[in-house]
C-alpha positions as CSV (number, residue, x, y, z in Angstrom):
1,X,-9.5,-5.0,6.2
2,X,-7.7,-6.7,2.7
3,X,-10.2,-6.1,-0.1
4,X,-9.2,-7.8,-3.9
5,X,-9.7,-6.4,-6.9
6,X,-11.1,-8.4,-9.6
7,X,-11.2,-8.2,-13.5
8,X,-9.7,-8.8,-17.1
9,X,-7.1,-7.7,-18.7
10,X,-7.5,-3.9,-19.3
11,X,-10.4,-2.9,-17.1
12,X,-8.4,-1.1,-15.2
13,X,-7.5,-2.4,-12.1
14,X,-4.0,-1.3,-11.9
15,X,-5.2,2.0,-12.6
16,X,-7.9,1.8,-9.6
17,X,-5.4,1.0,-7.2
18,X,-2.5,4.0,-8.8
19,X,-5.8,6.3,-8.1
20,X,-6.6,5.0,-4.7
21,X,-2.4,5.5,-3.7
22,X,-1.6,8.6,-5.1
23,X,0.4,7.2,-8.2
24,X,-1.8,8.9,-10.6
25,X,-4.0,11.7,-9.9
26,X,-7.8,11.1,-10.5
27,X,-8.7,13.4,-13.8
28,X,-12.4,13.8,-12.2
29,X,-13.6,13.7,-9.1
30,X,-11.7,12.9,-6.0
31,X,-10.9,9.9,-3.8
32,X,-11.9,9.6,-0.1
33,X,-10.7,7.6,2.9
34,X,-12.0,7.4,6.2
35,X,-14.1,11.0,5.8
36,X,-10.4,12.7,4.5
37,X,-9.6,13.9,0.9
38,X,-7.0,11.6,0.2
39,X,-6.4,12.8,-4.0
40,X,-3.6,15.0,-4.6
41,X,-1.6,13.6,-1.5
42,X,1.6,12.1,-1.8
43,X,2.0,8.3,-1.9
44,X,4.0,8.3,0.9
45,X,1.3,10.1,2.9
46,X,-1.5,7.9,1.9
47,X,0.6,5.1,2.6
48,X,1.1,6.6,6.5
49,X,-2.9,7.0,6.0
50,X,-3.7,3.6,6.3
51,X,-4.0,2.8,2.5
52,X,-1.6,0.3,0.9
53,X,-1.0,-1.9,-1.6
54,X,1.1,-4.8,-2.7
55,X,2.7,-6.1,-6.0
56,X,2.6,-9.1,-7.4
57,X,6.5,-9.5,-8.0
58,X,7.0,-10.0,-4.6
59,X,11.2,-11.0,-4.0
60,X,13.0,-11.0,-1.1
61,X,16.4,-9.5,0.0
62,X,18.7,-12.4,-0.4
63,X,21.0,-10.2,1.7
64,X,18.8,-10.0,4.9
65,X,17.1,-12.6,7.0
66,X,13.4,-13.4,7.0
67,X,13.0,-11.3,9.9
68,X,14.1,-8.2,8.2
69,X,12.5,-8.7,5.6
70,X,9.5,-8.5,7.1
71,X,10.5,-5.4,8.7
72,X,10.9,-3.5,5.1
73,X,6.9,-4.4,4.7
74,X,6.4,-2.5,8.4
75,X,8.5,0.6,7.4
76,X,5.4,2.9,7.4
77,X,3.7,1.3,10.4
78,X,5.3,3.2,12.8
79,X,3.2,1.7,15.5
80,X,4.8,-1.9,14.9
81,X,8.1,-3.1,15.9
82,X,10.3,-6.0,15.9
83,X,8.7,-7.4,19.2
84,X,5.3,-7.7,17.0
85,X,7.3,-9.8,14.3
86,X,8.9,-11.6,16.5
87,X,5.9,-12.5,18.1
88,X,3.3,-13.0,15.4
């Protein structure tokens, strides 16, 4: 599922979502996903956990076509390929 995160400035939204991917460890309590303890893992491996996120400065790679740069976004979805871009 895509969930938003709502607020004004300074409540601390980006701070949620650093929590929630491993930028910043929590300084009380801890974070949960899916039933695991996902605080104190590494970005990377919460990322291959099913939680992501996305930026707002989104650019492309002038340098590659549309269709790879798609394929940087699948990187850590090892379960897609370029069949699946190609087709959706």
């Amino acid at each position: 599922t895509v969930h938003g995160l709502i607020g004004p400035n300074g409540s601390g939204k980006s701070t949620m979502m650093n929590v929630l991917t491993g930028i910043y460890k929590p300084t009380d309590g801890v974070v949960e996903f899916a039933g695991k303890l996902i605080s104190g893992m590494t970005p990377s491996a919460i990322a291959l956990g099913g939680v992501a996120r996305t930026f707002q400065n989104v650019q492309l790679f002038g340098e590659m076509t549309a269709i790879e740069n798609v394929l940087v976004g699948l990187h850590s979805t090892f379960r897609s390929h370029v069949g699946d871009v190609m087709l959706h």
